[in-house]
C-alpha positions as CSV (number, residue, x, y, z in Angstrom):
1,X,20.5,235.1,99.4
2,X,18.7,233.7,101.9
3,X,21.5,232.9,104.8
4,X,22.5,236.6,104.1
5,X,18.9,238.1,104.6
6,X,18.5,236.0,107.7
7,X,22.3,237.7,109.5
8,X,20.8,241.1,108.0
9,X,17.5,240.7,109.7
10,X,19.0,239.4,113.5
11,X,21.5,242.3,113.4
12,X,18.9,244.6,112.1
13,X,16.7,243.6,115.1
14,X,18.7,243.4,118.1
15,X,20.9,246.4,120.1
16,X,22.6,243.6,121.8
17,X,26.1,243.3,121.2
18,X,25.8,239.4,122.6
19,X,22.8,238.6,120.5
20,X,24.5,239.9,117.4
21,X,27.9,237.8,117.8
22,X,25.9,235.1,118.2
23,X,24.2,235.6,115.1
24,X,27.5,236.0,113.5
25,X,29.1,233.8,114.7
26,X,26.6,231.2,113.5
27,X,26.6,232.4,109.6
28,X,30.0,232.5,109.3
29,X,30.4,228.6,110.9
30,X,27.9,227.7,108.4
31,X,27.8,229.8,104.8
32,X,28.9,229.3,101.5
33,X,32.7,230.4,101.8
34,X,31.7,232.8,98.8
35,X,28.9,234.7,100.0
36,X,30.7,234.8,103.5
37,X,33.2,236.9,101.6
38,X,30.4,239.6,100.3
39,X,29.2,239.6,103.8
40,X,32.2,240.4,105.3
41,X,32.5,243.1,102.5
42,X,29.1,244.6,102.9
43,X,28.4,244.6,106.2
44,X,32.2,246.5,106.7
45,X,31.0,248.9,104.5
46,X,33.6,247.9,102.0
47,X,31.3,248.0,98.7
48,X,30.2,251.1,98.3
49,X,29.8,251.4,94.3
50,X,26.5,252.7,93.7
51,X,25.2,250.9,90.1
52,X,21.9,253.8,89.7
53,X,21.3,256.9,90.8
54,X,18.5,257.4,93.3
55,X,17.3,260.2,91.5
56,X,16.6,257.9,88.3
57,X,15.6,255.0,90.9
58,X,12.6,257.5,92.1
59,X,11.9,258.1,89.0
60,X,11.6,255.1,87.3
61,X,10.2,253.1,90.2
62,X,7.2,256.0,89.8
63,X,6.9,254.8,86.4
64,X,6.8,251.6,86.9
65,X,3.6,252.1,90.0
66,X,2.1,254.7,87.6
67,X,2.4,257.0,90.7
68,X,3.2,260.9,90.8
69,X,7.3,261.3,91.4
70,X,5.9,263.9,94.3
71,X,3.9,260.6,96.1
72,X,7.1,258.6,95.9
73,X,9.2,261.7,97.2
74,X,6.7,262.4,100.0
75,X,7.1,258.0,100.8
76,X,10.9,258.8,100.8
77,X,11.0,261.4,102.5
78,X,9.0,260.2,105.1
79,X,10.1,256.9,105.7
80,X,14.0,258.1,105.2
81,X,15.5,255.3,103.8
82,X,15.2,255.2,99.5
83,X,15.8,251.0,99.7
84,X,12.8,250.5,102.6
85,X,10.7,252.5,100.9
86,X,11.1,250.8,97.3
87,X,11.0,247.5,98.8
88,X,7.8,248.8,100.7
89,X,6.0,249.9,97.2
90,X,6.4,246.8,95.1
91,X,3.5,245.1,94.7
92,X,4.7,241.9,95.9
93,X,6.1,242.9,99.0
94,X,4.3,240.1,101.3
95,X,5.2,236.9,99.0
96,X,8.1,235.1,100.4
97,X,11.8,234.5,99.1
98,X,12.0,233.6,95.7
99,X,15.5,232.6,96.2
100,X,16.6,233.1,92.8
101,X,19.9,235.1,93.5
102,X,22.4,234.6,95.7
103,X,25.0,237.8,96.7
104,X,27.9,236.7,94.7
105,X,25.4,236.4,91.8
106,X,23.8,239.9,92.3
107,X,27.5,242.0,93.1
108,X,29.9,240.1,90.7
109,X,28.1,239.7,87.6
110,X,24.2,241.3,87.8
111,X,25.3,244.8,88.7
112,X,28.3,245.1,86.8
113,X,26.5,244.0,83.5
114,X,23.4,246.2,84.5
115,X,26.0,249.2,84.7
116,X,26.8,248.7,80.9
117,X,23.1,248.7,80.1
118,X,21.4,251.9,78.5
119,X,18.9,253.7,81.0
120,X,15.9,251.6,78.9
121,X,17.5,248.7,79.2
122,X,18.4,249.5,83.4
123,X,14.6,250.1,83.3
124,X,13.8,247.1,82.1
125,X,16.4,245.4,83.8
126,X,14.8,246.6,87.3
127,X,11.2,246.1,86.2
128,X,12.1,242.2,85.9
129,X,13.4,242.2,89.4
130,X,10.6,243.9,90.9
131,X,8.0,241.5,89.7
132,X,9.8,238.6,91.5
133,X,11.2,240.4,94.8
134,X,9.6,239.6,98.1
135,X,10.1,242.8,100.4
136,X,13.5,241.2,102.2
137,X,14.8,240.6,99.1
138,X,13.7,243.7,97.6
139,X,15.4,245.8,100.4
140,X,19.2,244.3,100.4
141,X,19.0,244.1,96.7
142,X,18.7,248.3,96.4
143,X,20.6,248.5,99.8
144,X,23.9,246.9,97.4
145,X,22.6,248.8,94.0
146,X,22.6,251.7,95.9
147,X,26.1,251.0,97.7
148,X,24.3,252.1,101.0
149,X,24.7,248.8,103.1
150,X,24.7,250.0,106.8
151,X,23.5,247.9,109.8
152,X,25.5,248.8,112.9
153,X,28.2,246.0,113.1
154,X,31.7,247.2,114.5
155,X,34.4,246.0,112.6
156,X,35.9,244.4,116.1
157,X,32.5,242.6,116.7
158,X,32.6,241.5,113.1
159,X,36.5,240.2,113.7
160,X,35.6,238.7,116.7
161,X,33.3,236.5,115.0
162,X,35.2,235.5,112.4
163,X,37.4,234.9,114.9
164,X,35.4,232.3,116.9
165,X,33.9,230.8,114.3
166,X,36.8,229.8,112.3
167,X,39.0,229.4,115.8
168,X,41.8,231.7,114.6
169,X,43.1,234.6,116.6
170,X,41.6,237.2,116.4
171,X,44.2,239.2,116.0
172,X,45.5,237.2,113.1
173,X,41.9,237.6,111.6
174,X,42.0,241.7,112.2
175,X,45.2,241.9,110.3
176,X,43.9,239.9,107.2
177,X,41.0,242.0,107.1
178,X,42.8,245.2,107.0
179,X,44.3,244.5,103.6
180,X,43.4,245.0,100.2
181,X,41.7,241.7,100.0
182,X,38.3,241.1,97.4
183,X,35.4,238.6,97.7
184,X,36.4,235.0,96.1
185,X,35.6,231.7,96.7
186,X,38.4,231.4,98.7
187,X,38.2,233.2,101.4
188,X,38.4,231.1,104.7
189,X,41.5,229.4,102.8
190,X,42.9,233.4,102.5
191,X,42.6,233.8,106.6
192,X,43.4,230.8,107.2
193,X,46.9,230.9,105.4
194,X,50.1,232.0,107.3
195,X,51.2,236.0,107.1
196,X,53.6,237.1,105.2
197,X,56.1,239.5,105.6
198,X,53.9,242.1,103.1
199,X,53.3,246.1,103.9
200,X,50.4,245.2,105.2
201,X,49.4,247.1,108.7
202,X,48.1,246.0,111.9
203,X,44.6,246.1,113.3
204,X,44.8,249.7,115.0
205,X,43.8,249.7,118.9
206,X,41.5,252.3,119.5
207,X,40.9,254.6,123.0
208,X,37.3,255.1,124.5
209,X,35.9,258.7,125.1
210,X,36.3,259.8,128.8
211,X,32.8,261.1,128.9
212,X,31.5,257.6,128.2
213,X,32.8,256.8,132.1
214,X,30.2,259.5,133.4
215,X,31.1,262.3,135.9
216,X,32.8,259.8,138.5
217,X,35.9,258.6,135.9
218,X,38.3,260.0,138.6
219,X,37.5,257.4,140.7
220,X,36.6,254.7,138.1
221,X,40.5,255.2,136.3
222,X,42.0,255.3,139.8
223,X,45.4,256.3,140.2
224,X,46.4,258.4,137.1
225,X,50.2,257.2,137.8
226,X,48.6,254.1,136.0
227,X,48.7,255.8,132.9
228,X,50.9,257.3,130.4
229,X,49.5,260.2,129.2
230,X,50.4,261.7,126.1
231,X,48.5,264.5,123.7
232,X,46.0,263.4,121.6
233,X,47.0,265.2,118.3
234,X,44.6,266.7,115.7
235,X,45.8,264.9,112.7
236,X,45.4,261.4,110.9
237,X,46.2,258.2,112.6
238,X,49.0,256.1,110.6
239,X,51.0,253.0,110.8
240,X,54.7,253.4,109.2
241,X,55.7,249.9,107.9
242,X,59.3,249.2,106.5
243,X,59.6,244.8,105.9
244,X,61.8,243.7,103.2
245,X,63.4,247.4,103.1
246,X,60.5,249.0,101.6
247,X,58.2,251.4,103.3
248,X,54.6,252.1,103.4
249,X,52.3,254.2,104.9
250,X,48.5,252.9,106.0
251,X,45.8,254.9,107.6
252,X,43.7,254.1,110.6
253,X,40.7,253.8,107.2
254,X,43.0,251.1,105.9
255,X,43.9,253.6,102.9
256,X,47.8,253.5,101.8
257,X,49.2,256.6,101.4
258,X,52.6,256.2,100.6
259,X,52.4,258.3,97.2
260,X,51.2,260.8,98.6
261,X,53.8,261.6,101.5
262,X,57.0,261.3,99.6
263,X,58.7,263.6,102.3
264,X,58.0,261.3,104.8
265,X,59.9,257.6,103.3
266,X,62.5,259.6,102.4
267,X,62.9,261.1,106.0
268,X,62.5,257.5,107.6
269,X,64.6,255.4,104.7
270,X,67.0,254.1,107.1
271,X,64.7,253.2,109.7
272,X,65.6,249.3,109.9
273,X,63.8,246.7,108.0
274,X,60.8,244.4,110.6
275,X,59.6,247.9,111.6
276,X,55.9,249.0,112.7
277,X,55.3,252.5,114.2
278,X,51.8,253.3,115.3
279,X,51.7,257.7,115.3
280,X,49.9,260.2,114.0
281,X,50.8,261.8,110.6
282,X,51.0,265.9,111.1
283,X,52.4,268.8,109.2
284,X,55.0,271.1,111.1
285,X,56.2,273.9,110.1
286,X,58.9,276.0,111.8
287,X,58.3,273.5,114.9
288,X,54.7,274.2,115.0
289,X,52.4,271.9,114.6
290,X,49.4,273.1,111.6
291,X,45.4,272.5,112.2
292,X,44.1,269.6,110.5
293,X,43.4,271.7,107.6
294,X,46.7,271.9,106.4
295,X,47.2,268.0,106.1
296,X,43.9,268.0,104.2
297,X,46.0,269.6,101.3
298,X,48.5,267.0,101.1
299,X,45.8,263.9,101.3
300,X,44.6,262.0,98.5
301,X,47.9,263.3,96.1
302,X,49.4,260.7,93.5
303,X,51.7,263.7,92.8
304,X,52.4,266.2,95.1
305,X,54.6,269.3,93.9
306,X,57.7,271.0,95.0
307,X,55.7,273.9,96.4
308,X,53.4,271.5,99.0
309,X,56.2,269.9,100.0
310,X,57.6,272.9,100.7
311,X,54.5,275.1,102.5
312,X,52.8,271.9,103.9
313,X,56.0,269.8,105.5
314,X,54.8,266.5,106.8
315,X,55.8,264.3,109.9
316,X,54.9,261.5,112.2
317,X,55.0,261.9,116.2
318,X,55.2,258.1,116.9
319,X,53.1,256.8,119.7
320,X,54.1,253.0,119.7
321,X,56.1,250.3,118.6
322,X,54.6,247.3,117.1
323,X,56.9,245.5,115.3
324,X,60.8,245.5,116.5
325,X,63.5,243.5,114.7
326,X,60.6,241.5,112.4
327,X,59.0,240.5,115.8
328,X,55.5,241.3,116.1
329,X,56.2,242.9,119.7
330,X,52.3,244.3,120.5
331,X,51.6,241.5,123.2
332,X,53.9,243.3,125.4
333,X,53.4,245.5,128.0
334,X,52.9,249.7,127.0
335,X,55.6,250.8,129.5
336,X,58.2,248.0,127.5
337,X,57.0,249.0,124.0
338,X,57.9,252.5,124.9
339,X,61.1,251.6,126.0
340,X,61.9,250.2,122.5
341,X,60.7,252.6,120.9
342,X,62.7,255.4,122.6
343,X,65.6,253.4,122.1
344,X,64.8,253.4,118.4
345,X,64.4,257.3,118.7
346,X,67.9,257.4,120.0
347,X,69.9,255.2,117.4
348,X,67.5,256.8,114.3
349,X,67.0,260.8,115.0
350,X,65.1,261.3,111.9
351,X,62.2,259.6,114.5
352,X,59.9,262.2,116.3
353,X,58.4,260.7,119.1
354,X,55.2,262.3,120.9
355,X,56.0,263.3,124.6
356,X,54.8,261.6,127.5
357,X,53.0,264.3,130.2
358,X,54.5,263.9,133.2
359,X,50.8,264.1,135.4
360,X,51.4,264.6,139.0
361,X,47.3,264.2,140.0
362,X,44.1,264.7,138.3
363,X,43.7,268.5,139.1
364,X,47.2,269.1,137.3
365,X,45.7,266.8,134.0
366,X,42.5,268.6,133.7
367,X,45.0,271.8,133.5
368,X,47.0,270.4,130.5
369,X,43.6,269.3,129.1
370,X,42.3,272.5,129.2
371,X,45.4,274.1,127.4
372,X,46.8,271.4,125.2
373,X,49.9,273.0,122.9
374,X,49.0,273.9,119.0
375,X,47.9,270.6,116.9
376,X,46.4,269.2,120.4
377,X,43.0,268.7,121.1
378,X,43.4,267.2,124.5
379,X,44.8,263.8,126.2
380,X,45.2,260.1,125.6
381,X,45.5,258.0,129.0
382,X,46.7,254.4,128.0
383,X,47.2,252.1,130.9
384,X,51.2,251.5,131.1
385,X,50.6,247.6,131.5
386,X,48.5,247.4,128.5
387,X,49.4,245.1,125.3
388,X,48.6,246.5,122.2
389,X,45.0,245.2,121.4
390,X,42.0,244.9,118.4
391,X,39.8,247.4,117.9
392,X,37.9,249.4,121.1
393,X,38.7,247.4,124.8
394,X,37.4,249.0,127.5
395,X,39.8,249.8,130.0
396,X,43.0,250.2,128.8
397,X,42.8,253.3,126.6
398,X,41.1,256.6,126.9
399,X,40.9,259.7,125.1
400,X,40.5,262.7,127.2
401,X,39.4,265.9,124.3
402,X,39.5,269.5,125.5
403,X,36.0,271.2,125.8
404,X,34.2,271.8,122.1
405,X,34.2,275.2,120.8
406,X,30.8,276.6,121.0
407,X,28.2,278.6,120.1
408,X,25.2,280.1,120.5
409,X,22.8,279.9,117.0
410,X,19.4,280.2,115.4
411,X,17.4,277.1,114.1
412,X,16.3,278.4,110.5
413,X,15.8,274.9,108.9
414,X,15.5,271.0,109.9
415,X,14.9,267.9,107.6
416,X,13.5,264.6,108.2
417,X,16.9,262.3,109.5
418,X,17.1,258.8,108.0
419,X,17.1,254.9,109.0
420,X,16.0,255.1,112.8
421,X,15.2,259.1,112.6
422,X,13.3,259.1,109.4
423,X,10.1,260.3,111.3
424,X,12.1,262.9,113.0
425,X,13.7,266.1,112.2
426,X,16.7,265.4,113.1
427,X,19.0,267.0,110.4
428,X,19.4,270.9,111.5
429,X,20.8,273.8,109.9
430,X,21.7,277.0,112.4
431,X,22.4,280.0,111.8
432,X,24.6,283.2,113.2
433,X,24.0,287.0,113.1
434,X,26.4,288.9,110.5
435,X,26.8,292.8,111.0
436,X,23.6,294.1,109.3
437,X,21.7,291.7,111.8
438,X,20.3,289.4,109.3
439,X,20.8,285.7,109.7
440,X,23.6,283.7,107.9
441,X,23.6,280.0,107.7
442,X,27.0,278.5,109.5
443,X,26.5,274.5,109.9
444,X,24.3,271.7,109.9
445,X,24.2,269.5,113.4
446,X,22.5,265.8,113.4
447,X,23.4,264.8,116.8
448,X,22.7,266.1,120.3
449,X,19.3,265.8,121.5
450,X,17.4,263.0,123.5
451,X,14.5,260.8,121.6
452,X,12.1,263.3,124.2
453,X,13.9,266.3,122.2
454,X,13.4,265.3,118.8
455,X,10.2,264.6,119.6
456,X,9.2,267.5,120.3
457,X,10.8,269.5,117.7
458,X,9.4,267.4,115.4
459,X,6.0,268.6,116.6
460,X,7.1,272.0,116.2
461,X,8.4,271.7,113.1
462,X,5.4,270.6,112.1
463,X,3.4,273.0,113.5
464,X,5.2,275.9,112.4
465,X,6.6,275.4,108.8
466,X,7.1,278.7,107.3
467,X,8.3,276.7,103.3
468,X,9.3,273.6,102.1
469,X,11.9,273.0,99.1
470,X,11.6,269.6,98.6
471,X,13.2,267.5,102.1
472,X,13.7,270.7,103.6
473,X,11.8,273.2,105.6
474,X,11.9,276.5,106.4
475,X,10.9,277.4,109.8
476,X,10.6,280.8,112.0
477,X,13.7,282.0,113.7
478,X,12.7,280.8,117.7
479,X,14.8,278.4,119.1
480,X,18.2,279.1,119.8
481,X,20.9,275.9,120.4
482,X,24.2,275.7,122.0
483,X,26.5,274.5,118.9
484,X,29.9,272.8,119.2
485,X,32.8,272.1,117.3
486,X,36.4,270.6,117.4
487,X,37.4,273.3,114.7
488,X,37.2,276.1,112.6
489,X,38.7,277.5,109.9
490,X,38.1,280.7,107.2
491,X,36.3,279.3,104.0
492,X,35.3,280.9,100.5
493,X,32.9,278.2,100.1
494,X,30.8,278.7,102.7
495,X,28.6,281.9,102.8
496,X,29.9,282.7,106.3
497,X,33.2,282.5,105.6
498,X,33.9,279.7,108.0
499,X,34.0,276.2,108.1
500,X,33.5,274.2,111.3
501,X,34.9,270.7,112.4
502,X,32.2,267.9,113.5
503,X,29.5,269.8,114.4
504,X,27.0,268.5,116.7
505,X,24.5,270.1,119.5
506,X,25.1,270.3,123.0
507,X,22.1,272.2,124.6
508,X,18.8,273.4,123.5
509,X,18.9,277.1,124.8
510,X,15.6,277.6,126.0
511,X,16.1,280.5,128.2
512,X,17.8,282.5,125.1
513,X,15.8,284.5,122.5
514,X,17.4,284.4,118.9
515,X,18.4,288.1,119.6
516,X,20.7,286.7,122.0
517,X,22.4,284.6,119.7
518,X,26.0,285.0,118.5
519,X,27.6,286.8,115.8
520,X,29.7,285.7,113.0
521,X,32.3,287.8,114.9
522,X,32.5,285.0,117.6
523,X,33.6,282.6,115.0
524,X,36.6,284.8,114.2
525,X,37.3,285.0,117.5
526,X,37.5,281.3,117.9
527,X,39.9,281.3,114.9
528,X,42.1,283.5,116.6
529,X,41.9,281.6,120.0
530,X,43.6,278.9,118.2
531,X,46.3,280.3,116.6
């Protein structure tokens, strides 16, 4: 385990996006073929089993220091992170590596026999470790029981890598990643090998935020006739695959959902074999397109009945065209892949392809930004001369989102945030008037203020605690935040009545009073706005 604590610690330590290639790079050139597998698993996110409850893990781990549960609470809640703090308790915390364990070790045969262990016996099991585990190993060892491996590597940078350490394309190497593939002993000889014609998708290419160019983009884009723009649709990413005259269906998350959109391979059945179409997967009904929440009740079906099919139709508006005639076709130029693909549109009418927005200058886009048709929630801008890349590339595609809904609500609890934040509160909870003036919860918000912010509320917080249920505390209604959202929809699960799409704050509303917050009314409002 020690190559793999040595990668975690570099990437844990650096914001540089150079530094932690680099450090990539040289594990991959270098490790066990085996544990590069689990690295490339775990550091993707990819294992995410969790082997004990962190509930039992607090308590047993309180047992074991003959410490009050509340002291190890207070630890967790303070440092944020339930693997630092364990690994920051155990007694032998400042030995160094025992070495006794490598990953393959600990995820293919320790965990999955401890998960078939009674809870005495998982006690045990656990007490053995943590007489031997240095404070590294301590740390990545709860981080995989716990399934909660995080450390801020972008699947491109990670692909990129692989990429150069291996010398492969990197393309090649995306495309191998994507698939349902599992840790073995074999696999540099798995990327290495030659694709097959499989219903297996592409690496999607992913656009950049607009705002990410500042308030000059006009000038940094240039001339907008460089672009073709097109709405950027509220719905889920897909790749449509048909080789060997089958089809399947693959999300942007690298989840196949053929099974669950019957309606849509039997709409594109005679779509010719050695076909890829990059689109976004919608449901329409009576020409309309729906708000994401319909889809959400098709997702996830093995077996989807008459009467979805029926109420919740589903379809693709196709973007791109990847594949053409078994030729993988993505190194070519936008403004030719769009040709083929309209062509395809023509012989094959069963294919819906999104429109391109004819955009005279910038004044007339940020009109059809501000009003995007139902289903839209703004504009992509992909340069008409670019090929068809890996990942996020600055500079050939941006997404261009109408203004966030918004609005105006009361702070009435916060809670410690984790990793980073867990000295912070940084997880929110606001809350809206209803019509007998008393204050209804409506969303939680994690994002949106500076380090200088959540500083200060933090001192606040503090200061000013009213209760405190375990994590969470209950403060006076004072501060009043601006709160945004890309959507909204009526709920019976939430106490409000509504449910709100990616919540996050945009301005701390000092010059309001929570009097001058919004209603509940304001939400329905919104609702209506959209429809």
């Amino acid at each position: 385990m020690e190559r793999f604590i040595a990668l975690y610690r570099a990437l844990d330590q650096t914001q540089s996006q150079n530094a932690k290639l680099k450090a990539l790079i040289d594990y991959f050139q270098t490790a066990d073929p085996h544990e590069a597998a689990w690295a490339v698993k775990l550091l993707s996110g990819g294992h995410a089993r969790r082997f004990v409850s962190p509930r039992k893990l607090r308590s047993w781990l309180a047992e074991y220091l003959g410490l009050p549960l509340s002291v190890i609470e207070d630890c967790y809640h303070y440092v944020g992170d339930l693997s630092e703090t364990v690994a920051l308790l155990l007694p032998n915390r400042g030995k160094p590596l025992s070495g006794g364990l490598s990953v393959p070790q600990l995820a293919e045969i320790e965990l999955p026999r401890l998960s078939k262990l009674t809870e005495e016996e998982q006690r045990q099991w656990l007490r053995t470790y943590w007489e031997k585990f240095s404070f590294w190993e301590a740390f990545l060892f709860h981080k995989i029981l716990l399934g909660a491996m995080r450390v801020g590597v972008a699947e491109g940078l990670l692909t990129r890598a692989i990429a150069e350490a291996l010398h492969m394309p990197e393309a090649h190497v995306a495309q191998r990643l994507s698939t349902g593939w599992e840790p073995s002993p074999h696999f540099y000889q798995y990327l290495l090998a030659e694709q097959t014609a499989v219903l297996t998708p592409y690496p999607f290419f992913l656009a950049y935020p607009i705002e990410d160019l500042g308030e000059n983009f006009h000038h940094k884009l240039n001339d907008p006739s460089l672009y073709q723009v097109e709405w950027k649709w509220d719905g889920i990413r897909v790749q449509l695959l048909k080789r060997g005259g089958k089809l399947a269906l693959w999300t942007r998350g690298g989840v196949c959902v053929t099974e669950s959109f019957p309606d849509i391979i039997e709409r594109f059945k005679l779509l010719p074999s050695g076909t890829v179409i990059d689109g976004e997967l919608l449901i329409v009904r009576d020409g309309v397109v729906q708000p994401f929440s319909a889809l959400q009740r098709r997702l996830m079906r093995k077996k989807v009945s008459a009467t979805l099919l029926k109420d919740f139709p589903a379809t693709i508006f196709a973007y791109d065209l990847l594949e053409w005639n078994g030729e993988d076709i993505r190194h070519k130029p936008l403004s030719e892949r769009r040709q083929l693909l309209e062509k395809l549109g023509l012989d094959y009418p069963c294919l819906e392809i999104s429109p391109v927005i004819d955009i005279t200058d910038w004044e007339h886009m940020e009109q059809c930004r501000k009003a995007p048709p139902s289903g839209a929630e703004g504009l992509m801008l992909k340069k008409k001369d670019s090929p068809y890349l890996v990942g996020r590339r600055r500079g050939y595609w941006w997404k261009y989102k109408r203004n966030p809904f918004s609005v105006d609500a009361v702070l009435v609890y916060a809670q410690r945030g984790h990793g980073r934040r867990s000295g912070w509160f940084t997880d929110l909870t606001f809350a809206l008037w209803d019509q007998q003036r008393q204050l209804v919860t409506f969303a939680k918000a994690y994002s949106g203020l500076t380090d200088e912010e959540m500083r200060e509320l933090t001192s606040w917080v503090r200061a000013h605690a009213v209760e405190k249920v375990g994590p969470v505390v209950k403060v006076p209604p004072v501060w009043v935040f601006e709160i945004g959202f890309e959507g909204i929809q009526r709920s019976n699960r939430h106490k409000c009545g509504y449910a709100v799409r990616f919540p996050r704050i945009l301005a701390w509303r000092r010059d309001k009073s929570p009097e001058d917050a919004d209603n509940l009314s304001a939400l329905e409002q919104l609702i209506c706005h959209t429809q």
